[in-house]
KEBA-518606 format. One record per residue: x, y, z of N, C-alpha, C, CB in turn; residue in three letters. Coordinates in steps of 0.2 Angstrom, whole numbers, plus 5000, padded with zeros to 4 digits. Glycine has a CB too. Layout:
% KEBA-518606
XYZXYZXYZXYZALA...
% end
This chain:
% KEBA-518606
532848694904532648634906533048604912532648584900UNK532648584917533248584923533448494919532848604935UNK533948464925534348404923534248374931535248424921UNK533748314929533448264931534048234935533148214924UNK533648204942534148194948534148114944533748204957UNK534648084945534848004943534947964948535547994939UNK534247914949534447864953534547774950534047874958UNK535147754954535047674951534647634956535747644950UNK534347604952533847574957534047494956532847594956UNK534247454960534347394960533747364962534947374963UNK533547284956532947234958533247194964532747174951UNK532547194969532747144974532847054973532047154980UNK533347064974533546974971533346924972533946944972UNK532846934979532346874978531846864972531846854983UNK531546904974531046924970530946914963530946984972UNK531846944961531946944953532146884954532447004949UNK532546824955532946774954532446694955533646794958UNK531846734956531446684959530946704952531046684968UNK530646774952530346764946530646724939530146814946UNK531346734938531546704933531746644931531846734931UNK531446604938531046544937530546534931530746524943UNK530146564930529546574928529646594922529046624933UNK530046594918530246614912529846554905531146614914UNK529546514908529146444901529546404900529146464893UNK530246394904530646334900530346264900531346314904UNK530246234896530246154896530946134898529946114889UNK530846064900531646024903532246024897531345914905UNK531545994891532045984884532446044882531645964876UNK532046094881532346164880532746174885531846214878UNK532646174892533346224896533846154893533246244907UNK534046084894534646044893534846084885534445944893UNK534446084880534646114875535046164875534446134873UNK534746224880535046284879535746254883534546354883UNK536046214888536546214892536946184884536446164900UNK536646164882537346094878537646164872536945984871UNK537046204868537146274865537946294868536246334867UNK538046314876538646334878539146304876538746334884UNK539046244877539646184875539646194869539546104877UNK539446204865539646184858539946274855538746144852UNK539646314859539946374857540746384861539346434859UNK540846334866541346324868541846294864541346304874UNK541746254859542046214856542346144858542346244854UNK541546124862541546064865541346014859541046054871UNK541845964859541745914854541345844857542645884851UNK541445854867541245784867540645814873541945724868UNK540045804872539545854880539445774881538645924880UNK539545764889539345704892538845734897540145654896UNK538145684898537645724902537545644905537045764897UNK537445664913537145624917536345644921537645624922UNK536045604920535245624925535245564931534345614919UNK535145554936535045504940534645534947535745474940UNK534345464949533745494953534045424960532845484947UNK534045444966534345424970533645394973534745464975UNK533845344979533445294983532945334987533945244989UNK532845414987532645464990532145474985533045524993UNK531945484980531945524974532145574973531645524973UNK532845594975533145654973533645634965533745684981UNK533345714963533645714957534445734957533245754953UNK534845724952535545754952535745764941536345684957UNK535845804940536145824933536745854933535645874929UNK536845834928537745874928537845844920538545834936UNK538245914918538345914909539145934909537745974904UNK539545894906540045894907540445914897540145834912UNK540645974899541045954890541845954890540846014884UNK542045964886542745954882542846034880542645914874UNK542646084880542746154879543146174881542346204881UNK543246234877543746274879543846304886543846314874UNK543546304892543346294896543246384900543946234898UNK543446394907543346494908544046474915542046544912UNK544346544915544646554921544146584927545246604920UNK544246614930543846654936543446704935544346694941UNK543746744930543446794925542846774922543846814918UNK542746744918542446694913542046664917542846654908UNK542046634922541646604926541146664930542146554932UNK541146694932540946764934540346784931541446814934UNK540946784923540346804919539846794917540446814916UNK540046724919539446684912538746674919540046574907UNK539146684926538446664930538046734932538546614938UNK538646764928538046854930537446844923538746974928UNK536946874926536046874924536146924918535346914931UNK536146914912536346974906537246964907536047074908UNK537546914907538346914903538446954898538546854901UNK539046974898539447024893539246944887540547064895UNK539046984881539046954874539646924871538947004869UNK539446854868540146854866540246884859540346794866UNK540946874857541246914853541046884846541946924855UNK540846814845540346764841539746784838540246704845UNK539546834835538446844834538246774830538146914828UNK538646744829538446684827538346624831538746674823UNK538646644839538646594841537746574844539146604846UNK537746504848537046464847536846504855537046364845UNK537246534860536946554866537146644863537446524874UNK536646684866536246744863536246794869535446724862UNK535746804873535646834877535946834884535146854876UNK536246784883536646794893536446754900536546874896UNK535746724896535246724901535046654901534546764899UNK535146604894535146534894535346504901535646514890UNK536046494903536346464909535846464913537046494911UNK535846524917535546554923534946514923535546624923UNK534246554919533446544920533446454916532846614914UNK533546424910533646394911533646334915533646414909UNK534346344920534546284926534046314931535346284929UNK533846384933533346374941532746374940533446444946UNK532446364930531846344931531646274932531646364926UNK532046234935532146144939532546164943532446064936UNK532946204945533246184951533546254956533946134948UNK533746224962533946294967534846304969533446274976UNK534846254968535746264966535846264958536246194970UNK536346294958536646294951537146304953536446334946UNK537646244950538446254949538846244944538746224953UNK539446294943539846264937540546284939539546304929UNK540846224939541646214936541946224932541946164936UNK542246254931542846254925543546264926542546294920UNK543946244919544646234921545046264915544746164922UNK545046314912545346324907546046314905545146374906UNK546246294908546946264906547346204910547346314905UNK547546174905547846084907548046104914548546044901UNK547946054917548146044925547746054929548646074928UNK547946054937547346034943547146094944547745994952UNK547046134944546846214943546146204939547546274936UNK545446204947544846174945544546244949544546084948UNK544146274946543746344950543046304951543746434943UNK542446314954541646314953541446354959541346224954UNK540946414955540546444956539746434956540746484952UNK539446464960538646424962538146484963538546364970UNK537746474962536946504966536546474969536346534963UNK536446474974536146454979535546494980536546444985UNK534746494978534346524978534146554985534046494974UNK534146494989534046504995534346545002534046464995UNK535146544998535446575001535446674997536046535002UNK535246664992535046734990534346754993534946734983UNK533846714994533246744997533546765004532646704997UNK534146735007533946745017534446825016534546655025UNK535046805010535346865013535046945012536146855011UNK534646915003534346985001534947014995534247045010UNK535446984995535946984991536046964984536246974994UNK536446984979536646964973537346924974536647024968UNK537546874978537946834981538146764977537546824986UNK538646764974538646714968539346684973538946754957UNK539346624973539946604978540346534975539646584987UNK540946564976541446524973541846494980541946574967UNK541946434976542046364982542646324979541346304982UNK542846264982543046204979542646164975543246164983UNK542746124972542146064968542146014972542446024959UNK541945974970541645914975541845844970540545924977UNK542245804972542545764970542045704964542945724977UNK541345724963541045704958541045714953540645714958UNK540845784954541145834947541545834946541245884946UNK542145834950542945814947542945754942543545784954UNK542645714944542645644942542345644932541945594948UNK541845704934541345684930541845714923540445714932UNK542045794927542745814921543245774919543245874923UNK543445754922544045704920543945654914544145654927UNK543245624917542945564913542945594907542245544914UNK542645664903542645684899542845714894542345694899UNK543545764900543945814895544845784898543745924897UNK544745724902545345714906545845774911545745694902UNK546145784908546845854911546545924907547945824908UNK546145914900546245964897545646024900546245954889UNK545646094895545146114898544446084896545146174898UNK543946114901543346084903542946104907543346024905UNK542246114906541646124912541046084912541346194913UNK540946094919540546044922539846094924540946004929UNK539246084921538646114924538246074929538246134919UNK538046084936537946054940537146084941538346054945UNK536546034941535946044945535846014952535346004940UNK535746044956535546014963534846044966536146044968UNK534646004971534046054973533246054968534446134973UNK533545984964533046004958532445984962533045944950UNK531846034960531246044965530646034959531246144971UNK530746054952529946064947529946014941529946144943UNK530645964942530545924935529945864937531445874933UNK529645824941529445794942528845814947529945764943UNK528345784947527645804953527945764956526745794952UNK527545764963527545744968527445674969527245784972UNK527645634973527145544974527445514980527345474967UNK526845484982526845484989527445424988526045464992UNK527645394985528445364986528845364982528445304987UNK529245424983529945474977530145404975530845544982UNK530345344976530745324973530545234970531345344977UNK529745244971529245204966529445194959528745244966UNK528945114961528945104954528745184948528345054955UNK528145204950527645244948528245304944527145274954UNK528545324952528945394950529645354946529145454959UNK529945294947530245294942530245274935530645264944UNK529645254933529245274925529445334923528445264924UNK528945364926529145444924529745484925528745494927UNK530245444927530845484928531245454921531345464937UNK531245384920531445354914531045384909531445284914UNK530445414908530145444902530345494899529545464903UNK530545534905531045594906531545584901531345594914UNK531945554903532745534902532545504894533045444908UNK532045464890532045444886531845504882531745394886UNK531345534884531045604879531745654877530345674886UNK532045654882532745704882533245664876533145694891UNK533145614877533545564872533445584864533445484874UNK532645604864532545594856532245664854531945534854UNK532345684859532445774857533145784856532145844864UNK533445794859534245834859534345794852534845824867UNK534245744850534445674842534145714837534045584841UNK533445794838533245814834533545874835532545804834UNK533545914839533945974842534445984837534245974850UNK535045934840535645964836535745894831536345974842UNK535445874826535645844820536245854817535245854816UNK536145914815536645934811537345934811536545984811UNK537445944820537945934823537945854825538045974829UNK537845834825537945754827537945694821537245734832UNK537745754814537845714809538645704808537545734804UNK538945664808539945674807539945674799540645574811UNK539345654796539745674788539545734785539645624781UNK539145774791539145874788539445904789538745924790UNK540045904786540645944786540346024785541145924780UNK539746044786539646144787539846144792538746194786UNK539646114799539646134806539946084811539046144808UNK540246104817540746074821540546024823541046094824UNK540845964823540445884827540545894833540745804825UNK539845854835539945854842539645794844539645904845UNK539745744850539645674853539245724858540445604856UNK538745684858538145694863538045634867537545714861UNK538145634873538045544877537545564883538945504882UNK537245534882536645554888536545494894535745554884UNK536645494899536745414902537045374900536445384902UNK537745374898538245344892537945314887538645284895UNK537345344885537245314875537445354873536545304871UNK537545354867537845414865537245424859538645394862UNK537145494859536545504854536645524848536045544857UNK536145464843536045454834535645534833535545364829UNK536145574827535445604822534745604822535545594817UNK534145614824533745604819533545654814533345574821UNK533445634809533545674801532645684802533945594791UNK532245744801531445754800531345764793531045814805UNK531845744789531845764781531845674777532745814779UNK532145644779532345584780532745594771531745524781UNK533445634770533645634765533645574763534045664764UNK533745584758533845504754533345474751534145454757UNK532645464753532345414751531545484751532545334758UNK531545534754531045584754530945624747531245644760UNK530645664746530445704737530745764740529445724733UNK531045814739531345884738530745914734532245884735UNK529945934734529445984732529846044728529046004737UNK530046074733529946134731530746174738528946154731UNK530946214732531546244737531646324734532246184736UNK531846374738531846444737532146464742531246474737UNK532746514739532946574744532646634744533546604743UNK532446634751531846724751532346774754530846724759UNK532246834751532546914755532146924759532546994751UNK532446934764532046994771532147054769532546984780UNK531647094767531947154766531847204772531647184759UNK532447244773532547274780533247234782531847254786UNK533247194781533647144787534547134781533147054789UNK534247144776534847134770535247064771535547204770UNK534747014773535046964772534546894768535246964778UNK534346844769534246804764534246734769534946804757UNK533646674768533646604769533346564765533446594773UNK533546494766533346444765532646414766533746424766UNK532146394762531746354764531646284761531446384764UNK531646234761531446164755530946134757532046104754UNK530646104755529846084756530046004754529246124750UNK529945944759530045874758529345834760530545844763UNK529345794756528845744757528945674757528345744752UNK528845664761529145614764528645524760529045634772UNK528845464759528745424756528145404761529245384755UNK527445374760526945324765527545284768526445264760UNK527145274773527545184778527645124773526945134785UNK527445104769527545064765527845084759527145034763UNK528045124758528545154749529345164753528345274744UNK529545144761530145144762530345074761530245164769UNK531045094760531345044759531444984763531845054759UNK531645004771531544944776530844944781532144944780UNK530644914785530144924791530544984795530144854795UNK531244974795531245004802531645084799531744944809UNK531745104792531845144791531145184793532045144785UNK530645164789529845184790529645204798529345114789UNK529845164802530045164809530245234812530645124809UNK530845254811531345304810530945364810531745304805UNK530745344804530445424800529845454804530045404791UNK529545414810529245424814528545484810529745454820UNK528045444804527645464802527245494806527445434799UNK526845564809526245564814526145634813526445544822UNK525545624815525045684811525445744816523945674813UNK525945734822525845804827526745804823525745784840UNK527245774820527645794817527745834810527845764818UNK527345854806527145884801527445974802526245874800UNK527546004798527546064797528246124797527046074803UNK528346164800529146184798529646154805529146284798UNK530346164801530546134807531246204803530746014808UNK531346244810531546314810532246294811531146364816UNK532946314809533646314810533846374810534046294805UNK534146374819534646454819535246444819534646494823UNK535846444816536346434815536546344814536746464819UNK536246324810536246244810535646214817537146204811UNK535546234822535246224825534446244826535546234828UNK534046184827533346184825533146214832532946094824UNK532846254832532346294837531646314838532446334837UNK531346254833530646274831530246204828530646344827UNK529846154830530046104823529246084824530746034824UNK529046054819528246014819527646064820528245954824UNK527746114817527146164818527046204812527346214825UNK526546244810526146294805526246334805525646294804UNK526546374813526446444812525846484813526646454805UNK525546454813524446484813524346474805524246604816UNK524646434802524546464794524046394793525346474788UNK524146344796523646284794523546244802524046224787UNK522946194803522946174807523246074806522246194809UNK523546044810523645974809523045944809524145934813UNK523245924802522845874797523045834796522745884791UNK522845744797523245674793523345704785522545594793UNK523145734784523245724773523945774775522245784765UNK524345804779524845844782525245814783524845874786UNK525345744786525745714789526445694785525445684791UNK526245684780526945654775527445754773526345614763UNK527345794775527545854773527745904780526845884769UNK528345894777528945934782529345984780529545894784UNK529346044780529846114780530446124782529746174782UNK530946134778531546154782531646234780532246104780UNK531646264786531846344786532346344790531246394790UNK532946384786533746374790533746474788534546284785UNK533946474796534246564793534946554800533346684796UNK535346614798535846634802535546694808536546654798UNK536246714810535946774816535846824814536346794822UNK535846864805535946914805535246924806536246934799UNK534446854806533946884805533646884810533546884801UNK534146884817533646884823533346924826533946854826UNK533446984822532947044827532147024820533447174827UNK532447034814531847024810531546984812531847014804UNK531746924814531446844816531046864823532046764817UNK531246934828531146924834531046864840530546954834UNK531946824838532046784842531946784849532446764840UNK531646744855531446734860532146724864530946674858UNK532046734871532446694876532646644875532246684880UNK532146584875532346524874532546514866531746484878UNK532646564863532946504855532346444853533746434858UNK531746494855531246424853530846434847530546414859UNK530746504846530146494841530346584835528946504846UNK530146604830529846654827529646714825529846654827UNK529446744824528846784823528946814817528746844828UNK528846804811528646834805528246864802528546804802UNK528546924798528247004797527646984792528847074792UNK527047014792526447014789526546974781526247084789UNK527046994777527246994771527446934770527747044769UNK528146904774528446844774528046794777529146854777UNK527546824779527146744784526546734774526346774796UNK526346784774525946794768526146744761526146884766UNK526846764761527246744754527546654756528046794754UNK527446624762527446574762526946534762527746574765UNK526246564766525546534765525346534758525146574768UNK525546584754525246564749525546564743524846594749UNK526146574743526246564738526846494737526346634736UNK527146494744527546454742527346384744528046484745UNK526946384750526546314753526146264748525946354758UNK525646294745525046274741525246214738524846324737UNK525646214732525746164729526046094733526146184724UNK526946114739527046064742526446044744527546074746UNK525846074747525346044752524746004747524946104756UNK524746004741524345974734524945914736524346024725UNK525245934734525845844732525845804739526945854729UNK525545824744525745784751525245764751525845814758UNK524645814751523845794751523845714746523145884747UNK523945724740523845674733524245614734524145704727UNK524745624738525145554740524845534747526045564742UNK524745574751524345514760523845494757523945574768UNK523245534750522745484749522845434744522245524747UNK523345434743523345374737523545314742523945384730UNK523745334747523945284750523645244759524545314750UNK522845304758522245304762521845244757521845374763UNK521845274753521545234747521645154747521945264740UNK522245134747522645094747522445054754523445114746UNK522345084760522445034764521745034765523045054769UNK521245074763520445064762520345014758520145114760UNK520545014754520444944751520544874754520844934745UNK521144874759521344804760521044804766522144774760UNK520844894772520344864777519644824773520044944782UNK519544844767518944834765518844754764518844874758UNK519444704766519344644764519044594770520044624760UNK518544554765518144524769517744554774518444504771UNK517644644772517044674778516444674778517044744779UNK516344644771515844654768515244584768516244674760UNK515544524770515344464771514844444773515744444773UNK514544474778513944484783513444494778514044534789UNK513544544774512944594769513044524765513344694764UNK513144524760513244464756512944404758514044444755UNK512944384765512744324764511944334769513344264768UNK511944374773511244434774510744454768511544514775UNK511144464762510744494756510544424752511244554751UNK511144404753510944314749510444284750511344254752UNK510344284756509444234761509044274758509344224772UNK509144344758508444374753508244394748508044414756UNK508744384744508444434738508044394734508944474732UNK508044334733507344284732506844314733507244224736UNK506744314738506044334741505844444740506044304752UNK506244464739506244544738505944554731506944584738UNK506344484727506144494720506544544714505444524721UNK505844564710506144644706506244624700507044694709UNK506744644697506744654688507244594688507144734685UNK507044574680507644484679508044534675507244384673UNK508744504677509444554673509644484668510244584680UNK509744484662510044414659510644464654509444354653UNK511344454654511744474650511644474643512244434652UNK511744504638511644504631512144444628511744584627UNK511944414625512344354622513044374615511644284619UNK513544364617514044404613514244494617513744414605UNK513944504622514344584624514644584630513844634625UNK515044624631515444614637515044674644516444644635UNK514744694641514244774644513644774643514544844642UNK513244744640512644754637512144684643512744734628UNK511744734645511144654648510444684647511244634658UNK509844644648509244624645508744634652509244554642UNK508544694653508144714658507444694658508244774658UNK507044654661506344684664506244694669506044654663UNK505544734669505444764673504644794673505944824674UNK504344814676503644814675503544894670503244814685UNK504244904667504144954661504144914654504845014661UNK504244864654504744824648505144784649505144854645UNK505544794642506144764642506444804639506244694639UNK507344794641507644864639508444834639507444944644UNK508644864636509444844636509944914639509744834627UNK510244864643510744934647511644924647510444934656UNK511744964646512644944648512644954656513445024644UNK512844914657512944874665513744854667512444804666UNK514144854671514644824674514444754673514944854681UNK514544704671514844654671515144614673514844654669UNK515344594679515944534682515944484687516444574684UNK516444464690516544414692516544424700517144384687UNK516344384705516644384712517344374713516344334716UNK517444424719518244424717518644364723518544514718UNK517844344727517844294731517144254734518244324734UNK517444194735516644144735516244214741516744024740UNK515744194737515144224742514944334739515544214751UNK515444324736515444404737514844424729516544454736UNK514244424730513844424724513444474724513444364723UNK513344494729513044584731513244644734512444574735UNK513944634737514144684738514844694737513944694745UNK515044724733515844714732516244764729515944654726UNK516644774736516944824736517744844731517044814742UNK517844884726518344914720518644944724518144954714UNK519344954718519645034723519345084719520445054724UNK519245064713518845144709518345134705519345194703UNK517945204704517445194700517545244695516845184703UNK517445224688517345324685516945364685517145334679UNK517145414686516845494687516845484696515845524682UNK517145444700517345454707516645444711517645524708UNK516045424708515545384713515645334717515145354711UNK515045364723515245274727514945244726515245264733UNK514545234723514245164722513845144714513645164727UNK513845104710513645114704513445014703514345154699UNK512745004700512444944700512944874697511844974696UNK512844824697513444784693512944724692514244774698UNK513344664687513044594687513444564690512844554680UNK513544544696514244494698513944404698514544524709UNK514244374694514044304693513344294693514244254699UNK513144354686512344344684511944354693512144244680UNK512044404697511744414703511744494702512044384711UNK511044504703511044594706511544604710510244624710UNK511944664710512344684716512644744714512944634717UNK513044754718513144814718513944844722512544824721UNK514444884715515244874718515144954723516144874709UNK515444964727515645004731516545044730515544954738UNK516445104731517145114728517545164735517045164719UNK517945074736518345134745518845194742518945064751UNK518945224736519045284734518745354738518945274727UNK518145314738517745384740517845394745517145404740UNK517945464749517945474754517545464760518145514754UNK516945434758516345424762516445364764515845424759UNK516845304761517145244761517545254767517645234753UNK518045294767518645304768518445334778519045354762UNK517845354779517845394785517245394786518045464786UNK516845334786516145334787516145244788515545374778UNK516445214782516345144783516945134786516245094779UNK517645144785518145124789518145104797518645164787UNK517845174800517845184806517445114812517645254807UNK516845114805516245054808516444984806515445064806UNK516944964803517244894798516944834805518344894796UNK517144864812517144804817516444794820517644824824UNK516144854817515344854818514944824814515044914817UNK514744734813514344724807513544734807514444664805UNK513344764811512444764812512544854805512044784825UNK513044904808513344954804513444944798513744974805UNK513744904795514044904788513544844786514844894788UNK513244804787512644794784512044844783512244744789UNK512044874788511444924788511644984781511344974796UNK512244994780512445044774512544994769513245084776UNK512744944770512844904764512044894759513044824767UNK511444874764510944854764510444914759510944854771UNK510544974763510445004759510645064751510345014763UNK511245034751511445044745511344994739512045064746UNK511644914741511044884735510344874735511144824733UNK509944894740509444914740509244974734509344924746UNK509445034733509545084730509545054721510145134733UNK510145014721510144984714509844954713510544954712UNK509244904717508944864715508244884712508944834720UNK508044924714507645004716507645004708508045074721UNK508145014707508445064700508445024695509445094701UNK508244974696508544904691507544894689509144824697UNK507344884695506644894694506144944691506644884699UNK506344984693506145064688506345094682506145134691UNK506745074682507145084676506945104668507545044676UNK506945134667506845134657507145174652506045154654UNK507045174649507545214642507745284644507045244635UNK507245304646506945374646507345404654505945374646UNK507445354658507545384664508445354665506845354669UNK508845314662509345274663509745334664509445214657UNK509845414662510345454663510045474670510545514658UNK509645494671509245524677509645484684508445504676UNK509545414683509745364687510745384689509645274682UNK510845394682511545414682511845474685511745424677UNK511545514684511345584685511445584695510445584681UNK510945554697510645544704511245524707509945494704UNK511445484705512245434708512845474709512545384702UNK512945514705513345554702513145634707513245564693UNK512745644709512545694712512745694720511645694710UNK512445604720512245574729513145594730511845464732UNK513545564725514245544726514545604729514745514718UNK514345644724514645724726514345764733514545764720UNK513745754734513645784740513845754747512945784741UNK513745684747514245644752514945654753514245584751UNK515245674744515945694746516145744751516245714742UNK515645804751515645874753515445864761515145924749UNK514945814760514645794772515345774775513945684775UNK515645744771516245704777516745744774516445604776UNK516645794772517545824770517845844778517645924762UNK517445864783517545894792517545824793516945944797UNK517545774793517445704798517945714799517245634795UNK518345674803519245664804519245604800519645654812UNK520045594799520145544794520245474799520745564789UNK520245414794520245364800520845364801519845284800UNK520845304809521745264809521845224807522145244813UNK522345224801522145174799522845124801521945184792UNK523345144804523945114806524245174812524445094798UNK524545134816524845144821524945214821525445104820UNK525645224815525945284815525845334816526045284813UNK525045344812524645394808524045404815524245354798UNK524145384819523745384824523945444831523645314826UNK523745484831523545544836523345564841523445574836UNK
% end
C-alpha cells in the first residue's frame, strides 16, 4: 500500500471568518456566551455597557473582575478553536464562543486584558475587514484606548481584569432612515431591556447570593444591577413530581422536578403574580448546564403550547459529563435526546405533572368564567321577559311542602317532576342564570327561578368557557345562544310526561357531551392579561 502524499490545506479567511458570522446567534445568547468567560474566569463582578451615539452607532464593552490573561492567554483565547481549558466543567466549551459570537453583530472585536495588579494593559483585536484586504489570519495586538481603560478600572480597579469590546456593530439593529430617531431609539432600548430580563433568567443561579452550590456573580447592565429571576418561583409553587434518571452509555445521572406554579390569584402579592410572568410561551423545560440555563420554555417536540400548560414548568439540570450524550450545540442553546430518554420523559414521567397543571388552570378558567359571566346574561333576561307571556307553554306551580318537586301541565297532563328550584341571584335574572356547576357536568339543565320557567347555564362547561366567553361583548350573540337554549327547556317543559322525563335527561346529557368534544380544538379564551399570547 503506497503512503498517501500529506497536504495542509489552510481555509481562506475571508471566506471562513465571514462565514462564521452566520453561525444562528441571537444578541441574548452571544452577550451570554461572553459573560459564560467571565464567570469561568472567576469574575465576581461583569459590568456591561450598550450605548448608541447621536449617529446611531452602536458601542458594547463587557468588562469583568477575572482573573484576567497575559499575551499568551490573550492569543489564545482570540484564536478560532482555542486550546481547552483545563476546567470540563467549565460554562465556555468549544473555543468558539468569544470569536462567532462577537462577529455575529460586529466587525471589530477587541479584548484587553491585564493579568496582574498594575499598569501592564495588553488588547488584541480582529478587524474583519482588515482580514478580508490582506487575505490573512492577522490578529493584531495594540494599546487600549483610554475607554476601555476606564471601563477596567471602573470594574476590577488595579487588579486583574478584561475588557471585551464590540465595534463596527453592523446586524444588531435594521436599518432607518434616521439612526438616531425616535423610532430607532425604541428599539435600541427594547434591545437593552430584552437583554436585561434574559441574562436575570440565564444566570439565576449565579446571581442568586444565597446559592451557595455556585459562584456569585453581580451582573450590571447599564449600571442596574440585574435581580434573579426564579421560572420555579420556589416558595410559593407545588414541587409535582421529582426524579434522578441514568443515561446509560454516559455513566452518569440528572435531575429533573416538575413545578406548578399557583393561578394569578392563589399568589400571595399582586406583584409576586407579576414576577412569575404567567404566559402560555413560558411553559415547558427549562434545561441547566452546570447551573447554567441553556434551554428554557419549550417541549422538546413532545407537546405543543397550550393555555391548560401554562402553570407547568421543568427543571432539567445535568453537568458536562453528558454533553456528548446531550449533543450539546455551539451556542450552549439547546439538546438532543436519545429515543429512550425523550420516550421516558413523555410518558412516563410528564403525564401526571401535566394532569395536575391541566386541573389547576381549569379550575381557575372556571373561576374567572363565572365572574366574566356576571351580568352577560342581562339582555336575554330582559328579551326573554317581554315574551314569554305571549310564547306561552306548560304552567309550572311548585309542590306545596317540597324543596324539588313541581306540578306540570301540559297538553299531556299533569305530572310531577323534580326540578331545580330557586331563587335569582339578581333582580331581573329569571330566565337565564348562569352557575358554576351542574351535576353529571351538563350545560344546561331546566330550573323554577322566582316561580318563572328558566333555565341555569353551567360556565363549567367548556362550551361556556370558549364559545360564550369569547362573544360576552357580543349581545345580539349571547342572546341568540341564550335564546335558544331556554327555548329547548321550554320545549321540554311543554312535552314532557312520565314516560319521556329520562329521555329529556338522557338528551341533555348526550347534547352536554358532544359539545364538550366540538370545542375541545377551539383555543382557550383570554381571559386576563397574562394568560394572553
Amino acid at each position: 500500500m503506497s503512503t498517501p502524499e500529506k497536504l495542509e490545506v489552510q481555509p481562506d479567511p475571508q471566506r471562513l471568518i465571514e462565514g462564521l458570522r452566520d453561525t444562528g446567534y441571537e444578541f441574548n445568547t452571544a452577550i451570554a456566551d461572553l459573560i459564560d468567560n467571565s464567570i469561568a474566569a472567576s469574575a465576581s463582578l461583569v459590568d456591561i455597557h450598550i450605548a448608541m451615539d447621536l449617529k446611531g452607532k452602536i458601542r458594547l464593552s463587557i468588562a469583568d473582575n477575572g482573573i484576567g490573561m497575559n499575551r499568551k492567554g490573550l492569543i489564545n483565547a482570540m484564536k478560532y478553536g482555542s486550546a481547552q481549558r483545563p476546567n470540563p466543567s467549565s460554562l465556555g466549551k468549544f473555543g468558539l464562543g468569544l470569536k462567532t459570537a462577537s462577529t455575529a453583530f460586529c466587525r471589530r472585536l477587541l479584548v484587553t486584558s491585564r493579568q496582574k495588579s498594575g499598569p501592564d494593559i495588553l488588547r488584541v483585536f480582529w478587524d474583519l475587514d482588515h482580514v478580508a484586504k490582506e487575505g490573512r489570519w492577522e490578529l493584531m495586538l495594540d494599546k487600549s484606548d483610554k475607554e476601555t481603560k476606564d471601563h477596567l478600572k471602573k470594574t476590577a480597579g488595579t487588579k486583574p481584569g478584561t475588557v471585551v469590546v464590540w465595534e463596527e456593530i453592523d446586524r444588531l439593529m435594521k436599518i432607518y432612515s434616521s439612526p438616531s430617531g425616535a423610532p430607532a431609539r425604541k428599539a435600541f432600548n427594547k434591545i437593552v431591556d430584552d437583554l436585561k430580563e434574559h441574562i436575570a433568567m440565564i444566570f439565576q443561579r449565579f446571581l442568586d447570593s444565597s446559592n451557595k452550590a455556585v459562584p456569585n456573580v453581580k451582573i450590571k447592565i447599564n449600571n442596574d444591577l440585574i435581580k434573579p429571576w426564579d421560572p420555579f418561583c420556589i416558595g410559593v409553587s407545588e414541587l409535582v413530581a421529582s426524579q434522578v434518571i441514568e443515561v446509560k452509555g454516559a455513566d452518569a445521572t440528572f435531575r429533573i422536578n416538575a413545578y406548578i406554579l399557583p393561578r394569578r390569584e392563589e399568589f400571595p402579592t399582586p406583584e409576586q403574580a407579576t414576577e412569575a410572568k404567567i404566559r402560555n410561551n413560558l411553559q415547558g423545560f427549562y434545561i441547566y448546564r452546570e447551573n447554567r440555563l441553556i434551554h428554557f420554555a419549550d417541549w422538546l417536540g413532545m407537546y405543543s403550547m397550550e393555555p391548560h400548560g401554562s402553570l407547568l414548568r421543568v427543571e432539567f439540570s445535568f453537568d458536562h459529563q453528558l454533553d456528548e450524550a446531550f449533543q450539546i450545540d455551539i451556542k450552549k442553546s439547546q439538546i438532543i435526546l436519545n429515543p429512550a430518554l425523550y420516550d421516558l420523559l413523555k410518558d412516563t414521567f410528564l403525564p401526571a405533572p401535566r394532569r395536575a397543571a391541566d386541573d389547576r388552570y381549569r379550575q381557575g378558567q372556571k373561576k374567572k368564567a363565572q365572574e366574566k359571566s356576571d351580568g352577560a346574561h342581562s339582555s336575554s333576561n330582559s328579551s326573554i321577559g317581554e315574551k314569554q307571556k305571549a310564547i306561552g307553554g306548560a304552567i309550572i306551580k311548585p309542590v306545596a311542602g317540597s324543596k324539588d318537586q313541581v306540578l306540570v301541565k301540559n297538553v299531556n297532563g299533569e305530572f310531577h317532576f323534580k326540578i331545580k328550584i330557586t331563587k335569582a341571584n339578581k333582580p331581573g335574572e329569571l330566565f337565564v342564570q348562569p352557575v358554576e356547576s351542574i351535576n353529571d357536568g351538563v350545560l344546561f339543565q331546566p330550573a323554577l327561578i322566582d316561580l318563572q320557567k328558566g333555565v341555569q347555564i353551567n360556565t363549567s362547561h367548556p362550551y361556556y368557557s370558549k364559545v360564550y366567553v369569547p362573544n360576552l361583548k357580543s349581545g345580539v350573540t349571547i342572546q341568540g345562544m341564550d335564546s335558544l337554549i331556554w327555548a329547548l327547556c321550554v320545549a321540554e317543559y311543554s312535552t314532557i310526561n312520565e314516560n319521556t322525563l329520562d329521555h329529556f335527561r338522557e338528551l341533555r346529557y348526550e347534547l352536554s357531551k358532544i359539545l364538550r368534544k366540538l370545542v375541545d380544538d377551539l383555543p382557550e379564551p383570554k381571559l386576563d392579561e397574562d394568560e394572553a399570547e
